[in-house]
N, C-alpha and C positions, 0 to 999 in steps of 0.2 A: 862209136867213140863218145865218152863221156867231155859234155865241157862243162866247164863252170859260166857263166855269165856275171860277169864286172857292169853294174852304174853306179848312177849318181844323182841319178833322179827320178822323172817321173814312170820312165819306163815301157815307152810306145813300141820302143825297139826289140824291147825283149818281150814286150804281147806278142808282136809280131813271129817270133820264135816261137813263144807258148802255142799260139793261134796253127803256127806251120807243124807244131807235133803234135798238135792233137789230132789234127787232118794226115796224118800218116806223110807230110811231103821233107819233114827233116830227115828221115832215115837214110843212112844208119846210125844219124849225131843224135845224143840223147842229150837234155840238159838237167845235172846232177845237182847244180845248186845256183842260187844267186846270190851275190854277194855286193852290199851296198857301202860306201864310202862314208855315207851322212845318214845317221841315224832321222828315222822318218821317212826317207827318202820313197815315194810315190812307188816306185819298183816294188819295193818288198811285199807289198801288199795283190801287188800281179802274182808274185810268185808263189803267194801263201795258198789265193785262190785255185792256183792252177796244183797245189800239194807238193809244191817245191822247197827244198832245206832253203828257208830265206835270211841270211846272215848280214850283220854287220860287222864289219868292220873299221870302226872310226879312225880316220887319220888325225885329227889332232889329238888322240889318245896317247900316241908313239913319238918317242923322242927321234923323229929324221925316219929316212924313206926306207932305212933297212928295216928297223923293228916293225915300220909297218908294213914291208912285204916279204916279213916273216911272219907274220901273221896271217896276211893272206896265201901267202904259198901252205900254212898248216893247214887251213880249212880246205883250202882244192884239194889238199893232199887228202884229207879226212872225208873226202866223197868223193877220192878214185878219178881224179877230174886227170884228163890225158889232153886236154886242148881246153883254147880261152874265146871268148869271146868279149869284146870290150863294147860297148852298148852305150854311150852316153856316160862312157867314164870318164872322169872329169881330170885323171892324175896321168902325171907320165910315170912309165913305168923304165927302170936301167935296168941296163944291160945285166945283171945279176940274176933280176927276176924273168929276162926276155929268154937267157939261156936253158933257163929250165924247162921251155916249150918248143923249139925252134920250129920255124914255119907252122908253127900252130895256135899263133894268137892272132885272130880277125879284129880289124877297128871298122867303124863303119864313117864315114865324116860326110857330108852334105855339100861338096861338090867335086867338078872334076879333076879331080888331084894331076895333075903339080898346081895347078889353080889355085891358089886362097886357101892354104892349108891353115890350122888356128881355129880360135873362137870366130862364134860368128861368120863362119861363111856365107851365107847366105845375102847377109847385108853387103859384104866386102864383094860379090857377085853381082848383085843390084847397084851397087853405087859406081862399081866400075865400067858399069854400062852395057856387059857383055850379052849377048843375044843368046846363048844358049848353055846353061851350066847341068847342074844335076848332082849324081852321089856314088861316093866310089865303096867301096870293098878294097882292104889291101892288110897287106901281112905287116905286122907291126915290128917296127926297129928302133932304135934309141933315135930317131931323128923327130919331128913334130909331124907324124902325118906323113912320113918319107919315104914307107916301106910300099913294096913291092906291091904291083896291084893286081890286084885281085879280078875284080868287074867293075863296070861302071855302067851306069843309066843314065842318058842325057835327059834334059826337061828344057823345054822351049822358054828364053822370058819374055813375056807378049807385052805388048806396049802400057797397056791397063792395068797391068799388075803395081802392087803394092808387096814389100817386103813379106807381110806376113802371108799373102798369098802366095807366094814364091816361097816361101818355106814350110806351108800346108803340102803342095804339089809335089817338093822334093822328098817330102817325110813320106809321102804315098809311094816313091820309088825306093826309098829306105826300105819299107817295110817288104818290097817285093826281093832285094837284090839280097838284104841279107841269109835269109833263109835259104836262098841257092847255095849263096855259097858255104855257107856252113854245110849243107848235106854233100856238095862238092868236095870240101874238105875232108869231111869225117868217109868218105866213097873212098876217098887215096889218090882222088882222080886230079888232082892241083899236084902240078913240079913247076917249082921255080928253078930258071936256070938265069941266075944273075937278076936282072932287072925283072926280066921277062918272068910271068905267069903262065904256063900252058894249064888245057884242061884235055885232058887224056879222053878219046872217045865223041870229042866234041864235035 
């Protein structure tokens, strides 16, 4: 299964993919191209390394969110892209561009969803006091953060902690969960049945 890979920035999330296909553990998901929102953006330069089609895409180029997710839907189109992965992509995407994939665009977010979905979770986790959060995987829907989940990896907050080390620790379970489930996905092996994610075989 071809995906495309959507950021927006520096692009830890999508090393983390580059890192899981070079080691043979993404199979059978290949990833066909990445595609950045902000020109510059720290990603593109992962993917150049790695011999990846690395595109932009500028949203303040496009007058409103269609012309500019018709422009991203031409380039996945133009590298065969069959599923999405959202990596530190900073845009919401509608339901226009969501239909063209169904059950096959992955977000990744930084804690346990329904928890503190949004920016910044990580603080809004630490500030609320909670003892134990982490980072989900889930199927993306027109809601913020709302679609169906995928996986999740809990991470302990230990009393010592400061924000930025509570969001080192959670980026380390990032980089393990997403790769799963991408190869999960592109395996056939994820059915959603309503809310619920099963993993076939598991």
């Amino acid at each position: 299964m071809r995906f495309g890979v959507l950021i927006s920035g520096t692009g830890t999330n999508l090393q983390a993919l580059l890192d899981a296909e070079a080691a043979g553990r993404l199979r059978p998901a290949e990833i066909a191209c990445v595609i950045a929102n902000r020109p510059g953006a720290g990603g593109l330069g992962r993917a150049r390394a790695a011999g990846k089609p690395a595109i932009t895409v500028d949203h303040t180029l496009h007058a409103g969110r269609e012309p500019f997710e018709d422009a991203l839907l031409a380039a996945l189109a133009e590298h065969g892209v069959e599923a999405v992965v959202l990596a530190g992509f900073m845009r919401l995407l509608t339901p226009r561009f969501l239909d063209r994939f169904p059950d096959r665009i992955l977000n990744i977010h930084p804690s346990l969803l329904p928890a503190f979905p949004g920016v910044d979770a990580q603080r809004q986790a630490f500030e609320h006091g909670v003892k134990v959060t982490g980072a989900t995987v889930h199927f993306v829907d027109a809601g913020l953060d709302a679609g169906a989940i995928v996986a999740q990896a809990p991470v302990p907050v230990r009393d010592d902690d400061t924000i930025d080390a509570l969001r080192a620790r959670i980026l380390e379970r990032e980089h393990e969960l997403l790769p799963r489930a991408v190869a999960l996905l592109a395996a056939g092996r994820l059915r959603r049945d309503g809310r619920r994610v099963l993993v076939r075989g598991a």
